[in-house]
N, CA, C and O atoms as a GROMACS GRO file, in nm:
protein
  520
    1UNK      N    1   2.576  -0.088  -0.134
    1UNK     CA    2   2.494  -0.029  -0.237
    1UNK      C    3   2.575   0.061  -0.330
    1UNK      O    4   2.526   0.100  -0.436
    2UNK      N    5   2.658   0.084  -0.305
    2UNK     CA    6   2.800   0.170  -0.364
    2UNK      C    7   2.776   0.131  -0.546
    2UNK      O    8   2.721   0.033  -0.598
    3UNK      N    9   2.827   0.227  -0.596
    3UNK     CA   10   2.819   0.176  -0.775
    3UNK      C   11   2.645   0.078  -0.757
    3UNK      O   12   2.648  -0.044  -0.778
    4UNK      N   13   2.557   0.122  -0.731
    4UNK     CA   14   2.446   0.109  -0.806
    4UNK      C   15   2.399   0.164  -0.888
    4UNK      O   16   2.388   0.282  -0.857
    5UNK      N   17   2.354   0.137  -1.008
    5UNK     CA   18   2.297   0.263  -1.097
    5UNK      C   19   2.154   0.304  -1.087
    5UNK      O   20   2.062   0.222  -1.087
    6UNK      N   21   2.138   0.433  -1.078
    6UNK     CA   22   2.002   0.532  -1.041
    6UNK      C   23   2.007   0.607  -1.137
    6UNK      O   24   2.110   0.621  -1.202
    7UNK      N   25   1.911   0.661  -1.160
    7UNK     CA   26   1.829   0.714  -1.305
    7UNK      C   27   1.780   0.844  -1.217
    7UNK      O   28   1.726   0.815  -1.110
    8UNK      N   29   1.792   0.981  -1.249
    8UNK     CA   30   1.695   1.043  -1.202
    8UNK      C   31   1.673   1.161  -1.303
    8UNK      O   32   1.746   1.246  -1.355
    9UNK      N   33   1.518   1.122  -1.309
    9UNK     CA   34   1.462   1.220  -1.424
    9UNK      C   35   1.369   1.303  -1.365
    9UNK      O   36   1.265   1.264  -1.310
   10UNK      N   37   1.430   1.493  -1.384
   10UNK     CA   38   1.361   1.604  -1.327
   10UNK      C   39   1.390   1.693  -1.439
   10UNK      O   40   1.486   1.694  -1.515
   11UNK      N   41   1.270   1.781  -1.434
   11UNK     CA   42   1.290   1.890  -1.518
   11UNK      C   43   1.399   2.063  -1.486
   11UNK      O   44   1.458   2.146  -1.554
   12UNK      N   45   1.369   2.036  -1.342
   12UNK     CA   46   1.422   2.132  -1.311
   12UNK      C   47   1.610   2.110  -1.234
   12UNK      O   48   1.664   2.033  -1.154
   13UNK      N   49   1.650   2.224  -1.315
   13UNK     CA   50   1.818   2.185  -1.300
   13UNK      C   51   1.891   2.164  -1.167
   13UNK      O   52   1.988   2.093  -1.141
   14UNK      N   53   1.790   2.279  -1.060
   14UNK     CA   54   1.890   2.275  -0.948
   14UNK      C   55   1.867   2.157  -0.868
   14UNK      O   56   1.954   2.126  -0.787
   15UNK      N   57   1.728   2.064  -0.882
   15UNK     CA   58   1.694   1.967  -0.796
   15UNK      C   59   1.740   1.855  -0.907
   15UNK      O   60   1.754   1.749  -0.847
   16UNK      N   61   1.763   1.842  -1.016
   16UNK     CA   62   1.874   1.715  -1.116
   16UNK      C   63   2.023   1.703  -1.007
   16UNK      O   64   2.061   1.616  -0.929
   17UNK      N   65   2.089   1.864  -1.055
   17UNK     CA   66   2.220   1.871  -0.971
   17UNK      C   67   2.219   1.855  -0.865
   17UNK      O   68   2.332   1.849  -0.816
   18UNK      N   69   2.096   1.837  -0.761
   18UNK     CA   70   2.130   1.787  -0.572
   18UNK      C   71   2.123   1.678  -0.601
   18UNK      O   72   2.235   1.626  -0.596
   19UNK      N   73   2.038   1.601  -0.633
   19UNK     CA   74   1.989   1.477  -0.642
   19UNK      C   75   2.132   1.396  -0.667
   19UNK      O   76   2.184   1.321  -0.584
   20UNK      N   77   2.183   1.428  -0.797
   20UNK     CA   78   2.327   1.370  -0.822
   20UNK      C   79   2.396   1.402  -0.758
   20UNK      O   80   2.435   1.309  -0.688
   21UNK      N   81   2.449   1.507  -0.733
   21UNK     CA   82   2.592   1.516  -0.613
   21UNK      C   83   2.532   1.432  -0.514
   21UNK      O   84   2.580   1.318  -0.519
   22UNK      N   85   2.421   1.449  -0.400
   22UNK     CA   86   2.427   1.360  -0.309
   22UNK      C   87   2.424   1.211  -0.336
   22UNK      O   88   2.455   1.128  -0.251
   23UNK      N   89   2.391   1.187  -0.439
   23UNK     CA   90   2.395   1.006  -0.490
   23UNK      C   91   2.540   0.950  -0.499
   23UNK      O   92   2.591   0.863  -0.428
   24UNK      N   93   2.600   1.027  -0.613
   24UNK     CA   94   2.700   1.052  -0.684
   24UNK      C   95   2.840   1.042  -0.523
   24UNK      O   96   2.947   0.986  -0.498
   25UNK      N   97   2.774   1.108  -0.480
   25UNK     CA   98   2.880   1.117  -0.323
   25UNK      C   99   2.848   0.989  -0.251
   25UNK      O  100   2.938   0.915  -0.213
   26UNK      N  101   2.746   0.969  -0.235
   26UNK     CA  102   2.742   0.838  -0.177
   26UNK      C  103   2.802   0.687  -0.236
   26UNK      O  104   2.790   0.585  -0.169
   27UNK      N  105   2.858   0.690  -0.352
   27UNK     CA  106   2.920   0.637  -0.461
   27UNK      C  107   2.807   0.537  -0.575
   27UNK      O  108   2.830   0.422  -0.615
   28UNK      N  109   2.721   0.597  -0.599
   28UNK     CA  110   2.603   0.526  -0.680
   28UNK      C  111   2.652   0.562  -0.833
   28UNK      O  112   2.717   0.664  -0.857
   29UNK      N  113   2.599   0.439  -0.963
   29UNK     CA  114   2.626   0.520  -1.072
   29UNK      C  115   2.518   0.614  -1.089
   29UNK      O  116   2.404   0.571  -1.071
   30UNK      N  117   2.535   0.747  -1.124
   30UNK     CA  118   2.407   0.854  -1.157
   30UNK      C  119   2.362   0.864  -1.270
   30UNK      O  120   2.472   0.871  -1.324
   31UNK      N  121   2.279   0.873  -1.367
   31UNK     CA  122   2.253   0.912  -1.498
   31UNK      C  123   2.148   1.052  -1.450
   31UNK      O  124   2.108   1.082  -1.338
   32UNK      N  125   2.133   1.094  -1.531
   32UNK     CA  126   2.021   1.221  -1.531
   32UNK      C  127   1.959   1.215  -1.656
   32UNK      O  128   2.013   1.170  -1.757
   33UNK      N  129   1.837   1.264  -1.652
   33UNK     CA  130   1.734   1.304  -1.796
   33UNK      C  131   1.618   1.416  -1.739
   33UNK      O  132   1.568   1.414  -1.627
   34UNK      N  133   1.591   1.516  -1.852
   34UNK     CA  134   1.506   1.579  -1.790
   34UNK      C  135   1.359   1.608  -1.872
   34UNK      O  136   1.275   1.698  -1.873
   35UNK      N  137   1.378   1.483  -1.939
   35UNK     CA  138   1.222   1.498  -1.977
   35UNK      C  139   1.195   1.346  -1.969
   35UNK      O  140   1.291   1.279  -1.932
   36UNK      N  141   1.042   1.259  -2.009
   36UNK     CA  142   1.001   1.176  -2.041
   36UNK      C  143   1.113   1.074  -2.125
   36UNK      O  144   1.172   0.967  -2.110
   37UNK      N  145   1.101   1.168  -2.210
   37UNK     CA  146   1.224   1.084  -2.404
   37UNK      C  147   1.298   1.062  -2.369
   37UNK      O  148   1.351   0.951  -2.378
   38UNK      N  149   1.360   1.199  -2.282
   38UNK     CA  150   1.495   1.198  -2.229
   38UNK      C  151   1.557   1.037  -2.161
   38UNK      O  152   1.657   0.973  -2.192
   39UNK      N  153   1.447   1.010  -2.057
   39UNK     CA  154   1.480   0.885  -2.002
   39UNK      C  155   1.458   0.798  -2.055
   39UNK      O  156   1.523   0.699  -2.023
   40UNK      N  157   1.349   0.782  -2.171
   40UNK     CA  158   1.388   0.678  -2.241
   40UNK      C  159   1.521   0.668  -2.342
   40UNK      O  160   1.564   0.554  -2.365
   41UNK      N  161   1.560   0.736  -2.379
   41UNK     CA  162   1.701   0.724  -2.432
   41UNK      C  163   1.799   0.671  -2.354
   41UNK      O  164   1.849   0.564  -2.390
   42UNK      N  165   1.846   0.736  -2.233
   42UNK     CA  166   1.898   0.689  -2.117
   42UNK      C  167   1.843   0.554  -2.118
   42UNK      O  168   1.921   0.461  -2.140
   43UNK      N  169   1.735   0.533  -2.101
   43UNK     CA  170   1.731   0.361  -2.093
   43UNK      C  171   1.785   0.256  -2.211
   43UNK      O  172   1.809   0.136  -2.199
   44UNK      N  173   1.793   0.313  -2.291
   44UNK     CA  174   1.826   0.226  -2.351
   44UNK      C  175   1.953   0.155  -2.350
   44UNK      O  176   1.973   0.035  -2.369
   45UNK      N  177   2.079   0.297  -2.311
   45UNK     CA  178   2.217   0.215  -2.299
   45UNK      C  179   2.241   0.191  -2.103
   45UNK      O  180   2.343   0.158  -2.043
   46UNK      N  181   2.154   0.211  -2.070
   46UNK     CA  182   2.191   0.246  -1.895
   46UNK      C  183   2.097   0.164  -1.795
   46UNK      O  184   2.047   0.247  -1.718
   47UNK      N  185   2.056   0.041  -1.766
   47UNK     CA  186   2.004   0.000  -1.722
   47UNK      C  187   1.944   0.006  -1.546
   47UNK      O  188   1.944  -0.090  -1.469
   48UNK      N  189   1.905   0.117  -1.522
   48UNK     CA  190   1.930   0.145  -1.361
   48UNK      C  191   1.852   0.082  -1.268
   48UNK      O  192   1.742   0.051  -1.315
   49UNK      N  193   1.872   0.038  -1.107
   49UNK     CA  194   1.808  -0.106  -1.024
   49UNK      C  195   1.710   0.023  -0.942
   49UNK      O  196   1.642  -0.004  -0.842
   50UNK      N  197   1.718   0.188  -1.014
   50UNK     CA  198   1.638   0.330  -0.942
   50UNK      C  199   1.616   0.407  -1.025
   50UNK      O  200   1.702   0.448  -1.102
   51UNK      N  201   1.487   0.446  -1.029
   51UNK     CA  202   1.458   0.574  -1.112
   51UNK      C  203   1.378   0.642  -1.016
   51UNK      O  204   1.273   0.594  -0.973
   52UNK      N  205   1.445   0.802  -0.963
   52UNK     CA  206   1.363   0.928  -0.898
   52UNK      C  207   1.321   1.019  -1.048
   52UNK      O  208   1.372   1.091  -1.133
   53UNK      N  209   1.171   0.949  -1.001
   53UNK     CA  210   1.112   0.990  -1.108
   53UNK      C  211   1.001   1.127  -1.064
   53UNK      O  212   0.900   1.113  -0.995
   54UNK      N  213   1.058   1.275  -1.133
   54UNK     CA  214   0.938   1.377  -1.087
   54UNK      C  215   0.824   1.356  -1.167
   54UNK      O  216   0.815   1.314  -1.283
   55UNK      N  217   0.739   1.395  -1.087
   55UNK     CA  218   0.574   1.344  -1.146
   55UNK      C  219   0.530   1.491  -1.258
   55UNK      O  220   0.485   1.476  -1.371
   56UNK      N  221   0.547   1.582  -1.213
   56UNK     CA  222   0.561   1.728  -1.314
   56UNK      C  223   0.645   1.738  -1.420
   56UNK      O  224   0.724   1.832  -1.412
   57UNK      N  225   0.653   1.664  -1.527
   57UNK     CA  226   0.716   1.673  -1.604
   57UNK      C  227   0.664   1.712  -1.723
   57UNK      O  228   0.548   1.677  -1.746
   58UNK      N  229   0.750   1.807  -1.845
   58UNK     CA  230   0.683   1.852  -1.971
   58UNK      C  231   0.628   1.739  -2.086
   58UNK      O  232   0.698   1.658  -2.148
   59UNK      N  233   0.533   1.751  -2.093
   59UNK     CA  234   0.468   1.685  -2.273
   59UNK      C  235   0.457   1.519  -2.172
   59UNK      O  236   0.342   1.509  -2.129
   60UNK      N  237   0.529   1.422  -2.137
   60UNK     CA  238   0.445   1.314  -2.097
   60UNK      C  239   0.499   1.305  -1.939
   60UNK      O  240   0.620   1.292  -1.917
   61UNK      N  241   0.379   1.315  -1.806
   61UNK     CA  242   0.423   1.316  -1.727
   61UNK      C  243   0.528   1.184  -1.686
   61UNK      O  244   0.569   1.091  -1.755
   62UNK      N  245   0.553   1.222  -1.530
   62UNK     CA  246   0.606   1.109  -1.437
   62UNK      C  247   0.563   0.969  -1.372
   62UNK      O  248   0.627   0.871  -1.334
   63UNK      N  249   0.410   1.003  -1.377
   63UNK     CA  250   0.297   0.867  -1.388
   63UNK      C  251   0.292   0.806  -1.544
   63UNK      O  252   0.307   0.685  -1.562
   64UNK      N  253   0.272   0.891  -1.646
   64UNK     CA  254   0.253   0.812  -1.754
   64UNK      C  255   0.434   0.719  -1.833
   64UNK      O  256   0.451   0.613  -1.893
   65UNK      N  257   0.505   0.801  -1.800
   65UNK     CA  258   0.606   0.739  -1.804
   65UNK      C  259   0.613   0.602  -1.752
   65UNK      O  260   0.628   0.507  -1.829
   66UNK      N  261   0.600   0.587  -1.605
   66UNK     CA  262   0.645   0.467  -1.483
   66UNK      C  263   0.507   0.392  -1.554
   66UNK      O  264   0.531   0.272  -1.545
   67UNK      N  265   0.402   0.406  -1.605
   67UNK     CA  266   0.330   0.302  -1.622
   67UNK      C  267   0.377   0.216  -1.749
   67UNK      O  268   0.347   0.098  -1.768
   68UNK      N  269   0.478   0.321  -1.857
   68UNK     CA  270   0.493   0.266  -1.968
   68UNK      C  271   0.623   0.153  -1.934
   68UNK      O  272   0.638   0.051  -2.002
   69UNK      N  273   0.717   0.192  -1.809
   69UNK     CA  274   0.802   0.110  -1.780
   69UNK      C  275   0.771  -0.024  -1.688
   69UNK      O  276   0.831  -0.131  -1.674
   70UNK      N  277   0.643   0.033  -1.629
   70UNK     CA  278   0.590  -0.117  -1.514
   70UNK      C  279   0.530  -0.182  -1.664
   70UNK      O  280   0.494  -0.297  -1.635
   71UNK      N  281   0.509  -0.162  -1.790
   71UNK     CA  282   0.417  -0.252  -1.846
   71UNK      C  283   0.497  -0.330  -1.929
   71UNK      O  284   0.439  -0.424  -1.984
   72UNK      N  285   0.656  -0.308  -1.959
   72UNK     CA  286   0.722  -0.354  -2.048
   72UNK      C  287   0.830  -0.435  -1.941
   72UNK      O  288   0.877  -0.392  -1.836
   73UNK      N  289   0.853  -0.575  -2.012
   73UNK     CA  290   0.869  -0.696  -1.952
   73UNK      C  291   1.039  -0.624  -1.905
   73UNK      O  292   1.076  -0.654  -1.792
   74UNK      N  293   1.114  -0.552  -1.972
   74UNK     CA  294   1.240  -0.542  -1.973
   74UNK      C  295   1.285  -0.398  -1.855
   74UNK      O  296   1.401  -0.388  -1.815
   75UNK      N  297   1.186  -0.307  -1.816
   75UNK     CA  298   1.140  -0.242  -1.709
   75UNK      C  299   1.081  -0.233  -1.591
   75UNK      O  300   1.079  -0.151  -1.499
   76UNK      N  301   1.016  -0.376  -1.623
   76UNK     CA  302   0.934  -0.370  -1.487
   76UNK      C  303   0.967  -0.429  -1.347
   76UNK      O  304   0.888  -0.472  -1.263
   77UNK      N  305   1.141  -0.419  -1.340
   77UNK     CA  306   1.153  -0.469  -1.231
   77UNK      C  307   1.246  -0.359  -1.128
   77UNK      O  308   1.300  -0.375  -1.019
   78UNK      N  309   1.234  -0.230  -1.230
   78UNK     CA  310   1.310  -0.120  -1.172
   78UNK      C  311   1.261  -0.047  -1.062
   78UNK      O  312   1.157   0.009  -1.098
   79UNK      N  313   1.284  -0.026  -0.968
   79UNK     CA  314   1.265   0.086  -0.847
   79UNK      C  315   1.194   0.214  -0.854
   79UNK      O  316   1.263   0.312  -0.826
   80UNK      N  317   1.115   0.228  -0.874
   80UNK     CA  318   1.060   0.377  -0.920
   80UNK      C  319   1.010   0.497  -0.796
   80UNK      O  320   0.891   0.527  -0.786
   81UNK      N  321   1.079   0.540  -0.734
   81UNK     CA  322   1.026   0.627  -0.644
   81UNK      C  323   0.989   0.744  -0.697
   81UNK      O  324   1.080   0.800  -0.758
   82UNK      N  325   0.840   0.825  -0.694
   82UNK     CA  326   0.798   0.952  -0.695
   82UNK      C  327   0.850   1.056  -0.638
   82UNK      O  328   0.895   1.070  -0.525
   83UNK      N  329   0.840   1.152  -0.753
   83UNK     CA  330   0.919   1.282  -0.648
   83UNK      C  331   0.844   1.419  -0.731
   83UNK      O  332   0.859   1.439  -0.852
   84UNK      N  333   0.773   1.492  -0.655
   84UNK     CA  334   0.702   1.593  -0.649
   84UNK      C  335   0.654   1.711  -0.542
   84UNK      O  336   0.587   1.691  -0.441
   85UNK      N  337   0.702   1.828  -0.586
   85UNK     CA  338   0.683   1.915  -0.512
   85UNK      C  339   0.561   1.995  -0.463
   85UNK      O  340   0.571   2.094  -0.390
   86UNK      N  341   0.413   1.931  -0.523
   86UNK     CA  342   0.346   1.967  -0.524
   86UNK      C  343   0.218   1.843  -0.471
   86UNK      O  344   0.118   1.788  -0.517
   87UNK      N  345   0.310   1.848  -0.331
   87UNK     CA  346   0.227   1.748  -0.303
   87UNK      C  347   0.080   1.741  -0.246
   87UNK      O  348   0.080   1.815  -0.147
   88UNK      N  349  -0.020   1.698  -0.260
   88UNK     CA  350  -0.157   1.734  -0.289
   88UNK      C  351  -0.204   1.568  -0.229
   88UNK      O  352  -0.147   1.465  -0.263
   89UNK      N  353  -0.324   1.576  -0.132
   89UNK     CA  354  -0.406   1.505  -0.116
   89UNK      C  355  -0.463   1.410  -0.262
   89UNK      O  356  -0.520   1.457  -0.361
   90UNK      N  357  -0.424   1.252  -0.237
   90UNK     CA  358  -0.411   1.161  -0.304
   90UNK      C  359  -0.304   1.170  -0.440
   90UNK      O  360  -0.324   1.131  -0.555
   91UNK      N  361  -0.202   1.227  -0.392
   91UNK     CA  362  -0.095   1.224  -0.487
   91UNK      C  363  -0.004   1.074  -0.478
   91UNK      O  364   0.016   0.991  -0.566
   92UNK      N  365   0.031   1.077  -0.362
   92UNK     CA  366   0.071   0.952  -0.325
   92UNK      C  367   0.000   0.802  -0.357
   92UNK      O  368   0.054   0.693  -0.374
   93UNK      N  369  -0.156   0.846  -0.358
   93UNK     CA  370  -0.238   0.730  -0.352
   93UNK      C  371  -0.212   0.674  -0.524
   93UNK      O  372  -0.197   0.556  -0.554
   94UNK      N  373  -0.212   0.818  -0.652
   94UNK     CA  374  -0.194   0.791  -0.797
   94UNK      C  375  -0.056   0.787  -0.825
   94UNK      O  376  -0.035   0.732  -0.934
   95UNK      N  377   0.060   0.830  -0.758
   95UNK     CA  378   0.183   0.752  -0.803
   95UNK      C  379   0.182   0.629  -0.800
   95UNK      O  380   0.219   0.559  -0.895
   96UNK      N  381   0.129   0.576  -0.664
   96UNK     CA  382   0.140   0.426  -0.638
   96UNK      C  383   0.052   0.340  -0.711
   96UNK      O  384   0.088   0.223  -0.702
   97UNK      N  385  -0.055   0.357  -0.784
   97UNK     CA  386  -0.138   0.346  -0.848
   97UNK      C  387  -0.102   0.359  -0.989
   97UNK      O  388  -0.183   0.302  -1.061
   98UNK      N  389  -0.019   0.407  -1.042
   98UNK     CA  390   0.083   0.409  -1.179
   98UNK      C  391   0.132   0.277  -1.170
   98UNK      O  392   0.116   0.189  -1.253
   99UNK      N  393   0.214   0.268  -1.024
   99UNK     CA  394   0.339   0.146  -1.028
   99UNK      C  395   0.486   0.211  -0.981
   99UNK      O  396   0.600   0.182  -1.015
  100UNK      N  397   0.432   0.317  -0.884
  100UNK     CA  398   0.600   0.342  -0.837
  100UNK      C  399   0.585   0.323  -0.713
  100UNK      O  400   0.499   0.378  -0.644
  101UNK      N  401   0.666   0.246  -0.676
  101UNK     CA  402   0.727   0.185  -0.534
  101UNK      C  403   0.702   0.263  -0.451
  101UNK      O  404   0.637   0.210  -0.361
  102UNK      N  405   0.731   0.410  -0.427
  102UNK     CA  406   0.735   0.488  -0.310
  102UNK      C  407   0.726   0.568  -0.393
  102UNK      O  408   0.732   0.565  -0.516
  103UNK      N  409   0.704   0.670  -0.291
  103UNK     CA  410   0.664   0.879  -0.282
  103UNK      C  411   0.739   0.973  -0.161
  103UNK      O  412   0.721   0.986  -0.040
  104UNK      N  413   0.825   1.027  -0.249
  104UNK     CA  414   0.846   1.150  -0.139
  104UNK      C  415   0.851   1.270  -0.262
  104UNK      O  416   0.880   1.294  -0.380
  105UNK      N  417   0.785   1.336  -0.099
  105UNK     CA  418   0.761   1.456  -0.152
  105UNK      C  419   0.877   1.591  -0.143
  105UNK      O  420   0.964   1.574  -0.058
  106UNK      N  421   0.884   1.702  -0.211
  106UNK     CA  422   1.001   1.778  -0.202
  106UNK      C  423   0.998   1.897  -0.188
  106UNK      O  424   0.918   1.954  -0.262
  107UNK      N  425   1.070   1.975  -0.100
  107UNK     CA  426   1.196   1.957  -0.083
  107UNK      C  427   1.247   1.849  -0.070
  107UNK      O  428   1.178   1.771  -0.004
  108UNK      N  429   1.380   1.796  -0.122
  108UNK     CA  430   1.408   1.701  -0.068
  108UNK      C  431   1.485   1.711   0.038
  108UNK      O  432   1.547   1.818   0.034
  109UNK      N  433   1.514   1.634   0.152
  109UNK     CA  434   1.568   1.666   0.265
  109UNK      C  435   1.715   1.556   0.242
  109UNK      O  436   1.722   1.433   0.234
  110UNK      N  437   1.809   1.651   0.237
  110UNK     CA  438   1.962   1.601   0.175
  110UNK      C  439   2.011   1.497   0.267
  110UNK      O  440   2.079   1.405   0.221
  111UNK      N  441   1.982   1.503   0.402
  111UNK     CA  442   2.003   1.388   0.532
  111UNK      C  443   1.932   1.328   0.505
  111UNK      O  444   2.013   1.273   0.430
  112UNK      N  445   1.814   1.253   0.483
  112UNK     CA  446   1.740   1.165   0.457
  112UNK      C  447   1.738   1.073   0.308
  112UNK      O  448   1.720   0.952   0.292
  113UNK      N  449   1.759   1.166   0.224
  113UNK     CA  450   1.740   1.072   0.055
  113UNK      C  451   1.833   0.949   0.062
  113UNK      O  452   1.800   0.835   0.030
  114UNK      N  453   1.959   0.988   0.109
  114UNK     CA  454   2.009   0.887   0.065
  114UNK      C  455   1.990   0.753   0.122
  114UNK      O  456   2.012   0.649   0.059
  115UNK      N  457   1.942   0.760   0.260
  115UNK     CA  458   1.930   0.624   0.363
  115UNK      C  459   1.814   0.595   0.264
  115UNK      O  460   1.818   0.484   0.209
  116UNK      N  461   1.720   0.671   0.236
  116UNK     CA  462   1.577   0.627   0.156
  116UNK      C  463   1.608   0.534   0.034
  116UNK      O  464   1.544   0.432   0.010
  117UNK      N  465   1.718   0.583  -0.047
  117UNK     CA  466   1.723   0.515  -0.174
  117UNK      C  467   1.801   0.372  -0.116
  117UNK      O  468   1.788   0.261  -0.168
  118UNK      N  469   1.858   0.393  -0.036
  118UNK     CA  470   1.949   0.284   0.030
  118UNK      C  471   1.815   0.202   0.080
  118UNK      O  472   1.790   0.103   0.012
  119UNK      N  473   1.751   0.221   0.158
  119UNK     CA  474   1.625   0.116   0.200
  119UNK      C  475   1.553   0.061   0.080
  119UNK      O  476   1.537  -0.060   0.068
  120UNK      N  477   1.504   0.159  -0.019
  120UNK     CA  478   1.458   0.088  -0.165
  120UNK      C  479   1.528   0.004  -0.259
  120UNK      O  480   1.467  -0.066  -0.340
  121UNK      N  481   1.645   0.008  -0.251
  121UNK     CA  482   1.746  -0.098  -0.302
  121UNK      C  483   1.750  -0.254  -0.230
  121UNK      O  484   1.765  -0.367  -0.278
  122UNK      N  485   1.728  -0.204  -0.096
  122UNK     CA  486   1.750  -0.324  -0.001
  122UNK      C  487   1.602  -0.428  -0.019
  122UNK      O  488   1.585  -0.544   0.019
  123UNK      N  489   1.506  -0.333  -0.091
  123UNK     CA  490   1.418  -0.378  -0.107
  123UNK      C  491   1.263  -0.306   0.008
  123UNK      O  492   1.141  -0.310  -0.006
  124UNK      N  493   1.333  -0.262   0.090
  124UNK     CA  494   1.223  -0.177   0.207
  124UNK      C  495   1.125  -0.079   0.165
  124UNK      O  496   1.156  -0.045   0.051
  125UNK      N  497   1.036  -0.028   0.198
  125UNK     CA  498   0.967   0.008   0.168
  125UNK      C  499   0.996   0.166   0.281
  125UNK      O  500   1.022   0.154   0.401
  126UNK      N  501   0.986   0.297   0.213
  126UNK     CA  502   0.977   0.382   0.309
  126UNK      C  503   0.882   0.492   0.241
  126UNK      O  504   0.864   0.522   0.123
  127UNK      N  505   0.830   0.539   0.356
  127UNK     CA  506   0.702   0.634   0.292
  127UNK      C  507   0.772   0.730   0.313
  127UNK      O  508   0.880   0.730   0.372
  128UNK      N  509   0.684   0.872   0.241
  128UNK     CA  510   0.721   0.984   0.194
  128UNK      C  511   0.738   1.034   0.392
  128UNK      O  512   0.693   0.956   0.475
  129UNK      N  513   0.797   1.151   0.431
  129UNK     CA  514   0.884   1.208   0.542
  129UNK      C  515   0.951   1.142   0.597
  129UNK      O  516   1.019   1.198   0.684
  130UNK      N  517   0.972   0.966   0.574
  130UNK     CA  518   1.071   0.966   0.635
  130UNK      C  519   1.193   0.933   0.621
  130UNK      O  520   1.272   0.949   0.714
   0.00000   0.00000   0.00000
């Protein structure tokens, strides 16, 4: 899974910068964006097979985003895992319900993400704790 490219779009800086160093260390290509636009710009020259997408995001969330990418023929075959810290009874049920593959919730737990993104590449399916 080494040099895969992953997308991860968060608003907040210190969970952008874990997210990448631990990817980034595991040898994945990383991009970052921290708004909605943001990642669409990024998409345009950066084609990634992952996007950790936070659902709290400013002006257009993390659901309305992933629905605009599950609906366009040239997006919709990307990886989209949820990532939100505010995780709330049927949060999981409306990420997945957007069109993102999986949900975990955060903190993120630095021993675990990466086997996770590694199982979603492989194509597996892993739910949020584990």
């Amino acid at each position: 899974m080494a040099g895969e490219p992953i997308l991860i779009v968060d608003d907040n800086p210190m969970n952008l910068k874990l997210v990448r160093v631990l990817l980034a260390g595991e040898g994945y290509d990383v991009k970052t964006a921290t708004n909605a636009e943001e990642a669409l710009e990024v998409l345009k020259t950066f084609p990634p097979r992952l996007i950790l997408m936070d659902i709290q995001l400013p002006e257009m969330d993390g659901l309305e985003l992933t629905r605009r990418l599950k609906a366009n023929g040239e997006t919709r075959g990307i990886v989209i895992l949820a990532l939100t810290a505010y995780a709330m009874k049927g949060d999981e049920e409306k990420a997945l319900n957007a069109g993102c593959d999986g949900y975990i919730a955060k903190p993120i737990d630095t021993r675990k993400l990466p086997s996770q993104v590694a199982g979603f590449l492989r194509g597996g399916k892993v739910q949020k704790g584990q």
